[in-house]
C-alpha positions in Angstrom: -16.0 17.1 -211.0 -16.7 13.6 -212.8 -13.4 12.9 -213.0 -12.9 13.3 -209.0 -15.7 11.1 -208.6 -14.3 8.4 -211.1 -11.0 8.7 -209.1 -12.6 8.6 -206.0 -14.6 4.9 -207.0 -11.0 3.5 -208.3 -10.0 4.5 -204.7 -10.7 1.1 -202.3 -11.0 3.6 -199.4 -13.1 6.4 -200.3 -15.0 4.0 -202.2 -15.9 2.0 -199.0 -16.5 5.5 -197.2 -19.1 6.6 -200.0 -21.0 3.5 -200.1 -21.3 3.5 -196.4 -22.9 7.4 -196.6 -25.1 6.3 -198.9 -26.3 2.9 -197.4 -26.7 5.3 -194.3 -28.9 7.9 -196.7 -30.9 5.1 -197.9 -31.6 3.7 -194.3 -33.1 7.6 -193.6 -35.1 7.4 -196.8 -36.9 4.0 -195.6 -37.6 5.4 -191.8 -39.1 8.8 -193.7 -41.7 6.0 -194.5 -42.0 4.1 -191.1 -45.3 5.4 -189.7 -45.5 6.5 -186.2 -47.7 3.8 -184.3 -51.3 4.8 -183.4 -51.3 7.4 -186.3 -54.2 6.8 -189.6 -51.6 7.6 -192.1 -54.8 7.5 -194.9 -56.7 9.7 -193.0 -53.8 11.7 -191.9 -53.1 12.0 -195.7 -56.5 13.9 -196.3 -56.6 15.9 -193.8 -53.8 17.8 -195.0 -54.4 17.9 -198.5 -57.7 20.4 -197.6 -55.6 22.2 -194.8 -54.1 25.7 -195.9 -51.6 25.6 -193.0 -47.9 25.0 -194.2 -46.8 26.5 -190.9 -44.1 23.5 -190.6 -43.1 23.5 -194.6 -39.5 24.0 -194.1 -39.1 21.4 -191.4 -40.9 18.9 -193.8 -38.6 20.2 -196.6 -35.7 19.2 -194.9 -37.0 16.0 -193.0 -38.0 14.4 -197.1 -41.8 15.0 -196.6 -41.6 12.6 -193.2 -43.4 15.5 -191.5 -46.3 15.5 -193.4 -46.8 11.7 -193.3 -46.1 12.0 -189.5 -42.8 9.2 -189.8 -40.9 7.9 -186.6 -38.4 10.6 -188.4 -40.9 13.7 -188.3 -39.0 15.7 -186.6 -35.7 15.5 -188.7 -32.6 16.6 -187.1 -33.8 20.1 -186.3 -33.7 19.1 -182.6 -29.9 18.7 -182.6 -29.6 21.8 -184.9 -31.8 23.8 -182.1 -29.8 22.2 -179.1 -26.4 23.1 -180.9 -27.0 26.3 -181.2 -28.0 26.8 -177.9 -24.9 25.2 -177.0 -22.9 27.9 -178.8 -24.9 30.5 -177.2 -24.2 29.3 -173.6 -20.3 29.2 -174.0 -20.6 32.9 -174.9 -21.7 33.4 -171.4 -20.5 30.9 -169.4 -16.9 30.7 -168.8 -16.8 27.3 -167.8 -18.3 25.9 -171.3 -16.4 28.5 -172.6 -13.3 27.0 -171.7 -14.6 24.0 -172.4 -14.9 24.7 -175.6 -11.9 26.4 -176.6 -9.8 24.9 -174.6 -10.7 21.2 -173.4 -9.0 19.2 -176.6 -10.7 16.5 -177.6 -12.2 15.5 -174.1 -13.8 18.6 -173.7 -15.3 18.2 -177.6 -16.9 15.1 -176.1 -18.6 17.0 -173.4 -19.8 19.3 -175.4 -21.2 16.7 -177.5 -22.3 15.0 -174.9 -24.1 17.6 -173.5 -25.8 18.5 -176.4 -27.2 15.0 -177.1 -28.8 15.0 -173.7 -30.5 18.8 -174.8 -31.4 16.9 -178.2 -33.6 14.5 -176.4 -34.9 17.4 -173.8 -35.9 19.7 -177.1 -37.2 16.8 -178.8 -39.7 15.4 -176.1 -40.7 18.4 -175.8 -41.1 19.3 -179.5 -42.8 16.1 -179.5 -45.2 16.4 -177.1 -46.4 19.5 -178.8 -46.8 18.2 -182.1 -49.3 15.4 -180.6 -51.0 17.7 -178.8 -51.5 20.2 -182.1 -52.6 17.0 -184.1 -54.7 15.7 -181.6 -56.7 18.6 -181.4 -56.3 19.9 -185.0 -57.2 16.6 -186.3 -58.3 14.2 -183.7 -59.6 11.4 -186.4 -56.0 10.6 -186.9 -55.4 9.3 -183.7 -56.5 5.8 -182.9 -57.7 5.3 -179.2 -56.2 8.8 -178.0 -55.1 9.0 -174.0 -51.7 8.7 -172.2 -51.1 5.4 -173.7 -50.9 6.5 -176.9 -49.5 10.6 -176.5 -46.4 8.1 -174.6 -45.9 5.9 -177.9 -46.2 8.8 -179.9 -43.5 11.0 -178.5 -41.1 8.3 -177.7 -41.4 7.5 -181.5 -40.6 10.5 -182.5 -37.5 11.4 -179.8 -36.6 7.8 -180.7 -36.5 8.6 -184.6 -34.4 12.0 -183.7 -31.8 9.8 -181.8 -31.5 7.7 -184.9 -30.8 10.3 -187.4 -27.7 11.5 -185.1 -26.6 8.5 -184.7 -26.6 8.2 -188.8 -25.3 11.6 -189.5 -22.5 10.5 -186.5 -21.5 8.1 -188.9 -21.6 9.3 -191.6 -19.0 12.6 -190.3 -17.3 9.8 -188.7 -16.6 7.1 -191.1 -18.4 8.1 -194.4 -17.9 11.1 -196.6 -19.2 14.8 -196.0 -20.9 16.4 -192.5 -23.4 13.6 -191.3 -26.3 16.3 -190.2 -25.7 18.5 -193.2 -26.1 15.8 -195.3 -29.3 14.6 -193.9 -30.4 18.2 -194.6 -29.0 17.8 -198.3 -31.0 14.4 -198.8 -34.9 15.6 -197.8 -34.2 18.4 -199.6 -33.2 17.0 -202.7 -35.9 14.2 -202.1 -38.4 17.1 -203.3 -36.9 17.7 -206.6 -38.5 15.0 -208.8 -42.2 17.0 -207.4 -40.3 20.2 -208.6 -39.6 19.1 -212.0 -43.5 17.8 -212.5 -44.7 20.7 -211.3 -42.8 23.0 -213.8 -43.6 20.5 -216.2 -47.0 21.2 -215.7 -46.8 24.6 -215.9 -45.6 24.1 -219.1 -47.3 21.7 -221.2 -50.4 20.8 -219.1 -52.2 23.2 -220.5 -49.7 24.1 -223.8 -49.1 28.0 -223.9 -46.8 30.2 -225.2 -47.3 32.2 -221.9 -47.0 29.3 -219.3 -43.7 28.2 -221.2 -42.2 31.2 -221.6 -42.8 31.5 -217.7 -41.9 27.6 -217.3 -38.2 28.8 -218.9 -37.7 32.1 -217.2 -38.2 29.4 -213.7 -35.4 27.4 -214.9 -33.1 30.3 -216.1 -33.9 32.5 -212.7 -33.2 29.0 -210.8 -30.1 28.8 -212.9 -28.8 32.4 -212.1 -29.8 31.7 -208.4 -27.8 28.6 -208.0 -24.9 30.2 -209.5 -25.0 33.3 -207.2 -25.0 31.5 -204.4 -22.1 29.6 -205.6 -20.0 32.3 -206.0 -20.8 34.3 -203.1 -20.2 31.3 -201.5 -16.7 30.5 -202.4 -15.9 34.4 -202.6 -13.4 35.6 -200.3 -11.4 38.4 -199.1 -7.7 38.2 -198.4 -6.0 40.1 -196.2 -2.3 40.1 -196.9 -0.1 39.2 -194.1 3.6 39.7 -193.4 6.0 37.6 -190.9 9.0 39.3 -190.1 12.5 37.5 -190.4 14.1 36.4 -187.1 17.1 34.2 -185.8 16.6 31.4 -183.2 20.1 29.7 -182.5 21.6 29.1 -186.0 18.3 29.1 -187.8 16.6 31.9 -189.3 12.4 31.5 -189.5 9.7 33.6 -190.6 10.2 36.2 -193.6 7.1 34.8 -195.3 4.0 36.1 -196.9 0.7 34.8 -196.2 -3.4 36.1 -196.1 -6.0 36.0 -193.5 -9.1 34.5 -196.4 -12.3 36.1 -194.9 -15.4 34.5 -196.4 -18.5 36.9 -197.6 -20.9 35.0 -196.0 -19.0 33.5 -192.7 -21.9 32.9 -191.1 -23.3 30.4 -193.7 -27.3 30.0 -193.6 -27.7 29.8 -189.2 -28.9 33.5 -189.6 -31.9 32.5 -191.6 -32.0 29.3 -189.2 -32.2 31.6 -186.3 -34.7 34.5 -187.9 -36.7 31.6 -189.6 -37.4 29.8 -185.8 -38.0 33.4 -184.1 -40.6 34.1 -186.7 -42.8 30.9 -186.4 -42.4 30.6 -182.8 -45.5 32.8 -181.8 -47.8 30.8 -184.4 -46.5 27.0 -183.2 -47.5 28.3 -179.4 -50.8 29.5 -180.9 -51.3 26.3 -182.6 -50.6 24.5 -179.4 -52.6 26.1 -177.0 -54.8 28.1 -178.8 -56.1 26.4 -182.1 -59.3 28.0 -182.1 -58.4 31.6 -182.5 -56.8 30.3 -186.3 -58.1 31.9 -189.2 -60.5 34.2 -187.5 -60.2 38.2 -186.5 -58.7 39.2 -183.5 -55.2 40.0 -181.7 -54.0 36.2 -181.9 -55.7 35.4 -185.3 -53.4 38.2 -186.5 -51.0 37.6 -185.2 -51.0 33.9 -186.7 -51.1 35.1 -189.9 -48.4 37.5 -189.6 -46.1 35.4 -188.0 -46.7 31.8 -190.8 -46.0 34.2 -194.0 -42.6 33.1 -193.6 -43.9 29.6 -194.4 -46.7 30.2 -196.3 -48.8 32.8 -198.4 -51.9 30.5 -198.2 -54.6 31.9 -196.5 -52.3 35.2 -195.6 -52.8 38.6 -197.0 -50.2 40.1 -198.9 -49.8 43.0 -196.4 -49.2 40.4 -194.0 -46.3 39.0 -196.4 -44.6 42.6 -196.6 -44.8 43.1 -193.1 -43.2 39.5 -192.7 -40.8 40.1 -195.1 -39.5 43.2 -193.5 -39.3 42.3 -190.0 -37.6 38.7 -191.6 -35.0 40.5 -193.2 -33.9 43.2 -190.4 -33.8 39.8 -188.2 -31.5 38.4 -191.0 -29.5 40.8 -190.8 -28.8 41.2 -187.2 -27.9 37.3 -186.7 -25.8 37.5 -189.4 -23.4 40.2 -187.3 -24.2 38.7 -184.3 -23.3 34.8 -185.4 -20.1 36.6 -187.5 -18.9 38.1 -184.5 -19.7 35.6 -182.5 -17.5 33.2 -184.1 -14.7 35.4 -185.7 -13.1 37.8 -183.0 -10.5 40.9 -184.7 -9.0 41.6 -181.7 -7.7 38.0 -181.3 -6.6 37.7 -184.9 -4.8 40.4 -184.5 -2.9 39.7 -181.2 -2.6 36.6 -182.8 -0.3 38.3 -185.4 1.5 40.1 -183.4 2.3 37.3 -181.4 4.0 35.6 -184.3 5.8 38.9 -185.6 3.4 39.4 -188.2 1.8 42.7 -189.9 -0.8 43.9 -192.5 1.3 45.8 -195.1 0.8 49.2 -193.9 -1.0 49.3 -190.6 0.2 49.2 -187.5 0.4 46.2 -185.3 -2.1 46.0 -182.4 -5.0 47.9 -181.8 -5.0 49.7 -185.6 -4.8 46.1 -186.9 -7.7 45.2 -185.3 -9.8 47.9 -186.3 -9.1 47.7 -189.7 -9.6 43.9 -189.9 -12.8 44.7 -187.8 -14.1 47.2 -190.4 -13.4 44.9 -193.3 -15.3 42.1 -191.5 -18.3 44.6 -190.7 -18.4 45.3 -194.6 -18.4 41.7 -195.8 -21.2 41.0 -193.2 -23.5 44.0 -194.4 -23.1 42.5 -198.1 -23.4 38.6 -196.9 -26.5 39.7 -194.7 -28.3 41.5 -197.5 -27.5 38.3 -199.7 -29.2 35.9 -197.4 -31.8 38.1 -197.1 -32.7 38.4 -200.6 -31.9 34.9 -200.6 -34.6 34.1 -198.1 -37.5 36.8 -199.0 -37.8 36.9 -202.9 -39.1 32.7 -202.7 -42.0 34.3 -200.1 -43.3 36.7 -203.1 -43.2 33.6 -205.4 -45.3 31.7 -203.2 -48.4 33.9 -204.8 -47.9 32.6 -208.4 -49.0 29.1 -209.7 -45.6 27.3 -208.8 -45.6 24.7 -205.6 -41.8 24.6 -206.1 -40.2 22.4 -203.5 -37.0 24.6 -203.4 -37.4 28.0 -201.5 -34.1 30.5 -200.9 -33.0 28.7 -197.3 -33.2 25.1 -199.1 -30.9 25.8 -202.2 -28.3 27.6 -199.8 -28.5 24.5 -197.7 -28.4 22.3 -201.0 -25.4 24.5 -202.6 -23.4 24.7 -199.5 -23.5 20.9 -198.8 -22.6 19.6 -202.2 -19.2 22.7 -202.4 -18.4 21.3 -199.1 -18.9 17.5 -200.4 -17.0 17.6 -203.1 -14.1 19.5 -201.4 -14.0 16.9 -198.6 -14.0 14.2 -201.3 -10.6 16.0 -202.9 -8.8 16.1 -200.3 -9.3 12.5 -199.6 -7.9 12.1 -203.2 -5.5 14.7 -202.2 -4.2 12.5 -199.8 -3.9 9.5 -201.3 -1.5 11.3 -204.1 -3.7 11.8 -207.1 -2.5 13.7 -209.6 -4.5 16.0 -212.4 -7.9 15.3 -210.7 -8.2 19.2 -210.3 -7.8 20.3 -213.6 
């Protein structure tokens, strides 16, 4: 890995691309500072250090703590993410976009693009507008001179930070190194580590035990184990050999070759938790909206609150809530994970595909058979990737009730682990390109 990277810097192209990514990264990391205008950013500051509601932790996890400081980039990129999948979902059902999609080359990829740009800015206005409104009336001393004026700057702040950090992760796919948005993601997530490390530190040596260091090491070696895991069920895969038969065409004879179909464990990546994370939360944002009051007390709503935030939080929340969380949380996991899988990998048209081309799978018949038995090793790599993310994603809500504040949960170190694997890979094959030699061993 060091050695690619020392390669990569003696290289006067890749060198330019990686100083541009991170000239771009550091540009997000100053706007995670920018204030949004009309907002007390010292009184905003105390208000949430006595407030027990985290409901938006993951959001400010990714956006580099912007969130909680209320920044011009508050919002992140989740707006894009959100108006990207529902992108995907349309072109399942409408042929048109469909088409689009699959077949429209690279003027259709600009539509699509297009189009989901303009539902960024829709999703974040509105997104917008209901984070002012849930300030305003869960804190209203932060808000100088509240009225239309104001609610105006404020959302337009915000939708105008979210255009900004497409544009920079744009770039950065575009003319830098690694996926722009993914590495946004990578960056406020990794911007929490130094808080991390303290607060394992503390745990540690602030008081001195045996027993807070002992747990202060099993932290470390658990995170240790967990990061590896993932690691390797990332870059597992299954490969289904593949046989082209020989044929003649004029004078020349093509085919005869042997090849695999490599089927990733988890092929759906982490936009199952993504999608199970936002169903979750969703009935507690649209009680914090429009019904602030019924927070924290008894009653249908107040229960439902709780029940629905132990995905962000175990503050305030009682552990049956958690359990009951953490059930529903994985089921959904599970259920996106085959539904996104399928979504995006179809057996019936690999194997026509195959067939096509005068290939086979060593001892099943083309057609029909092949695409049931590629279908039933893809439904057994899904059951096995959804139980991972799911694990994944609910042990970190059980840790929540002992004395760590750790900034990494299960859905940040898959995003973290994913993004650096896919980094570096990109970063080889630029070398790859340019004819480097031993850079792999």
């Amino acid at each position: 890995m060091f050695k690619t990277i020392k390669n990569a810097f003696k290289t006067p192209e890749v060198r330019k691309k990686i100083l541009l990514t991170l000239l771009l990264i550091v540009i997000f990391r100053l706007g995670c500072w920018i204030v949004v205008p009309g907002v007390d950013s010292a009184e905003l500051a105390n208000q949430l250090s006595q407030s027990t509601n985290t409901l938006a932790g993951l959001v400010n996890t990714i956006s580099g703590g912007a969130f909680s400081r209320l920044s011009i980039f508050a919002m992140s990129i989740t707006p894009y993410i959100t108006a990207s999948i529902i992108i995907q979902l349309l072109a399942m059902i409408i042929p048109a976009l469909e088409k689009l999609t699959k077949e429209g080359g690279e003027e259709g990829r600009k539509k699509v693009n297009f189009y989901t740009k303009v539902l960024t800015l829709v999703l974040a206005a509105v997104e917008a507008t209901g984070i002012y409104i849930s300030y305003s009336k869960s804190y209203p001393d932060i808000i100088f001179n509240p009225g239309l004026r104001t609610a105006v700057i404020f959302v337009l702040s915000l939708v105008t930070g979210t255009s900004i950090l497409t544009w920079l992760g744009d770039q950065i796919t575009n003319k830098g190194i690694g996926n722009g948005i993914s590495m946004l993601i990578f960056v406020g997530i990794v911007s929490g580590l130094p808080d991390a490390t303290v607060s394992v530190f503390n745990l540690a040596f602030r008081p001195f035990t045996t027993i807070n260091f002992l747990i202060a090491l099993a932290v470390i070696i658990g995170a240790v184990i967990l990061i590896s895991g993932v690691v390797f069920v990332q870059e597992a895969e299954r490969k289904i050999p593949v046989q082209y038969a020989k044929k003649v065409v004029g004078r020349k004879m093509y085919g005869g070759q042997n090849t695999h179909i490599p089927m990733k464990l988890v092929m759906a990546g982490v936009m199952p938790i993504i999608f199970a994370s936002s169903f979750m939360t969703f009935p507690a944002m649209l009680i914090q909206i429009f019904s602030p009051s019924s927070i924290g007390k008894s009653g249908f709503l107040g229960g439902l609150y709780q029940f629905s935030i132990a995905t962000s939080t175990s503050q305030g929340v009682g552990l049956g809530f958690v359990i009951a969380n953490a059930i529903v949380y994985l089921l959904l996991i599970l259920g996106f994970t085959y539904f996104y899988t399928y979504a995006t990998f179809n057996p019936a048209e690999v194997a026509n595909t195959i067939k096509k081309n005068g290939g086979f799978v060593p001892g099943i018949r083309a057609g029909k058979p092949t695409s049931d038995y590629i279908g039933s090793v893809l439904s057994k790599l899904t059951l096995f990737g959804g139980f991972f993310l799911s694990i994944i994603a609910v042990i970190p809500m059980f840790m929540r009730f002992t004395p760590l504040n750790l900034a990494f949960g299960g859905t940040a170190i898959l995003i973290v682990v994913g993004v650096a694997l896919e980094f570096m890979q990109q970063l080889e094959s630029q070398l790859l390109v340019r004819h480097y030699k031993g850079f792999l061993e």
